[in-house]
C-alpha positions in Angstrom: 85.4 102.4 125.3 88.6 104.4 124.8 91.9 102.6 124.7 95.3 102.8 125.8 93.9 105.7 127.9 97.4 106.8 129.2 98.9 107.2 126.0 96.2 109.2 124.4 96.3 111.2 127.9 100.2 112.3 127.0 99.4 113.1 123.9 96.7 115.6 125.3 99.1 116.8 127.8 101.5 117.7 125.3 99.3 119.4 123.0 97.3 121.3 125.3 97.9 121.5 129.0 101.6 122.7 128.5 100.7 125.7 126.4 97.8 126.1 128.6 100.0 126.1 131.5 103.1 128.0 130.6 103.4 129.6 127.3 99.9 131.5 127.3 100.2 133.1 130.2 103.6 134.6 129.6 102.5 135.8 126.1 99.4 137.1 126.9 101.1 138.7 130.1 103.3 140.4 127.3 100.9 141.6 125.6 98.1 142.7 128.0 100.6 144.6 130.7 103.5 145.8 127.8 106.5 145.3 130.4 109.4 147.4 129.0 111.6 145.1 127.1 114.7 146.3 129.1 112.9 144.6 132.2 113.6 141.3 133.9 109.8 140.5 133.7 109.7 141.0 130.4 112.0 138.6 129.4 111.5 136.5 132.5 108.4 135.9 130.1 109.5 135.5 127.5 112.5 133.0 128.3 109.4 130.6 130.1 107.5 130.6 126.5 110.4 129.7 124.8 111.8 127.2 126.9 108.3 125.5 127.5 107.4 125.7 123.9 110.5 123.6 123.3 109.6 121.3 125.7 105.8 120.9 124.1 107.1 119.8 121.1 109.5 117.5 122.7 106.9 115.8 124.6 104.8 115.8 121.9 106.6 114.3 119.5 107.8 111.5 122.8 103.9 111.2 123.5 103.4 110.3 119.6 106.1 107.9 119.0 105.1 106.4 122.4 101.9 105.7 121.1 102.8 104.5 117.5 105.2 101.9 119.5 102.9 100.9 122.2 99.5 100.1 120.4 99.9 97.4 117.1 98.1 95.1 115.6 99.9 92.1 116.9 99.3 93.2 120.5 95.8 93.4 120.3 94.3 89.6 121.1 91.7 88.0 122.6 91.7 87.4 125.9 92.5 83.6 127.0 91.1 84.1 130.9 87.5 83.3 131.7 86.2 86.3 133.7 83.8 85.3 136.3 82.9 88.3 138.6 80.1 88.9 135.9 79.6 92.9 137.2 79.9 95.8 134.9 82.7 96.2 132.6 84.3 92.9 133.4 80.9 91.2 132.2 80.6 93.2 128.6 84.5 91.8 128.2 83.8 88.8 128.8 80.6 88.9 126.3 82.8 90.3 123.6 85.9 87.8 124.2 82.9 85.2 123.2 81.9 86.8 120.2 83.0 87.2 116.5 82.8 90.0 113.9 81.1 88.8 111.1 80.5 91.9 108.7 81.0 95.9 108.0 79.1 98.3 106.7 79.5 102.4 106.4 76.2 104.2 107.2 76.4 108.1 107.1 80.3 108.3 107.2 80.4 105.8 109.7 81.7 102.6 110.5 79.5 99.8 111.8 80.3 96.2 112.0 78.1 93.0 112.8 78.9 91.1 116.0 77.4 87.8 116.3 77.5 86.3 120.0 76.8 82.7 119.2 74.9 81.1 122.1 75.0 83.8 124.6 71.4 84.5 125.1 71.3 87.1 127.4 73.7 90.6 126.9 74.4 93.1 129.5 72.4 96.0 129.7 75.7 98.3 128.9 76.0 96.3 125.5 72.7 96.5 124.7 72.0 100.0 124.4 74.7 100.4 122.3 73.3 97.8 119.6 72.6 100.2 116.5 69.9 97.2 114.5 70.2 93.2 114.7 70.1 91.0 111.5 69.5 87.3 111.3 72.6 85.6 109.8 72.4 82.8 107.3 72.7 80.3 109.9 69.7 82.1 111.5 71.6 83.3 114.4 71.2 87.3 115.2 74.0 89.8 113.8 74.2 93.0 116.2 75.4 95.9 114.6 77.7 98.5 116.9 79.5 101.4 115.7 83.2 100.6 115.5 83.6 102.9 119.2 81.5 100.9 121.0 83.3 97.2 120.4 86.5 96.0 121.3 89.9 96.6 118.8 90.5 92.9 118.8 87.3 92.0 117.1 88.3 94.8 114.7 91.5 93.8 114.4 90.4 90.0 114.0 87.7 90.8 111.1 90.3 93.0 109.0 93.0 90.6 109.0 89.9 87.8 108.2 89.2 90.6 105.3 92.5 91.0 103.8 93.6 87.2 104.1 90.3 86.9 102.0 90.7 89.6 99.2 94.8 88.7 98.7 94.7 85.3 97.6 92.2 86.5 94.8 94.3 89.0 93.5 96.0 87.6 90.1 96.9 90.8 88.7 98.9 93.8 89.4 98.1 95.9 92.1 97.8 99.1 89.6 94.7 97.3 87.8 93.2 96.5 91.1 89.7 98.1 91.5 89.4 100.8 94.1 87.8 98.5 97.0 90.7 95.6 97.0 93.7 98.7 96.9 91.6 100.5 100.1 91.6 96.8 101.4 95.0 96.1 100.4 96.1 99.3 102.1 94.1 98.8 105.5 95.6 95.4 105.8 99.4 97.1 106.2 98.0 99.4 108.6 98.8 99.7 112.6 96.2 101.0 115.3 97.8 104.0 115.5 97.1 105.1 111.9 93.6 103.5 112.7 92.8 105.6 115.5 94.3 108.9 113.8 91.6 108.1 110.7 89.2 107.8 113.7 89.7 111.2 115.3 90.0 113.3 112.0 86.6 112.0 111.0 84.8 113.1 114.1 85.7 116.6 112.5 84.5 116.2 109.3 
């Protein structure tokens, strides 16, 4: 699943197909035929690298801000219409928009979180090959583990804000003697997708 799609696709644009498109190929054109700088070519080039490397960071920093304005917390919710087509992706939605997140866990640097889908018995064949383990639950009902890329931001969203609503009320002392778990929890809670998503991608390069 990859989210707000055309946002991230700007972003990309911005970083990468512009210089790609424009500013490499002047320079290197530069620097692999060494036009005389007293020629119009030369600084034909040279004006195109400029002027589209100005307009890079323009639409990068647009493509950005876009997407720190378009994707929040408080527009991520669960969807209120039934979906009845039951085919592909509408069917895994309309599993998730059943279920509820019910635990975390980090295994190896990376995120996991239980997903318990009540009395839905049977799961699409899409969801199920991305099920990491299952766990029974307390109440005996089965706990499906997903990494965090494989479930909807909602459910995320949902469990965090469950999380921090949990850990605040608990907290009687100053947030300075706060062990390190409820300040990382207290932190997360004040968080946006964006910053989410950014954490996401830098550790995919660690």
């Amino acid at each position: 699943m990859l989210p707000f799609f055309g946002d991230i696709n700007a972003v990309v644009g911005a970083f990468g197909f512009m210089p790609l498109d424009f500013v490499l190929p002047a320079v290197f054109f530069n620097l692999t035929f060494k036009p005389s700088k007293q020629s119009l070519i030369f600084w034909l080039n040279v004006t195109i690298a400029v002027v589209f490397s100005a307009l890079g960071v323009i639409a990068a920093i647009a493509a950005v801000r876009y997407l720190d304005l378009h994707v929040r917390w408080n527009d991520l919710v669960r969807p209120d219409h039934n979906i009845s087509d039951g085919k592909g992706s509408e069917s895994e939605a309309s599993v998730f928009r059943n279920a509820i997140t019910c635990d975390k866990k980090t295994v190896q640097r990376k995120i996991q979180y239980g997903v318990a889908f009540g009395n839905q018995k049977h799961l699409p064949s899409r969801v199920m090959k991305n099920i990491i383990d299952t766990e029974r639950t307390e109440d005996a009902k089965e706990k499906c583990w997903f990494h965090s890329t494989y479930i909807p931001l909602y459910l995320i969203k949902e469990y965090e804000e469950r999380m921090s609503v949990a850990v605040l009320p608990s907290v009687k002392k100053p947030s300075t003697q706060l062990s390190d778990l409820q300040r990382r929890q207290l932190k997360a809670s004040r968080r946006n997708v964006f910053a989410y998503l950014i954490r996401k991608v830098l550790l995919c390069f660690v």
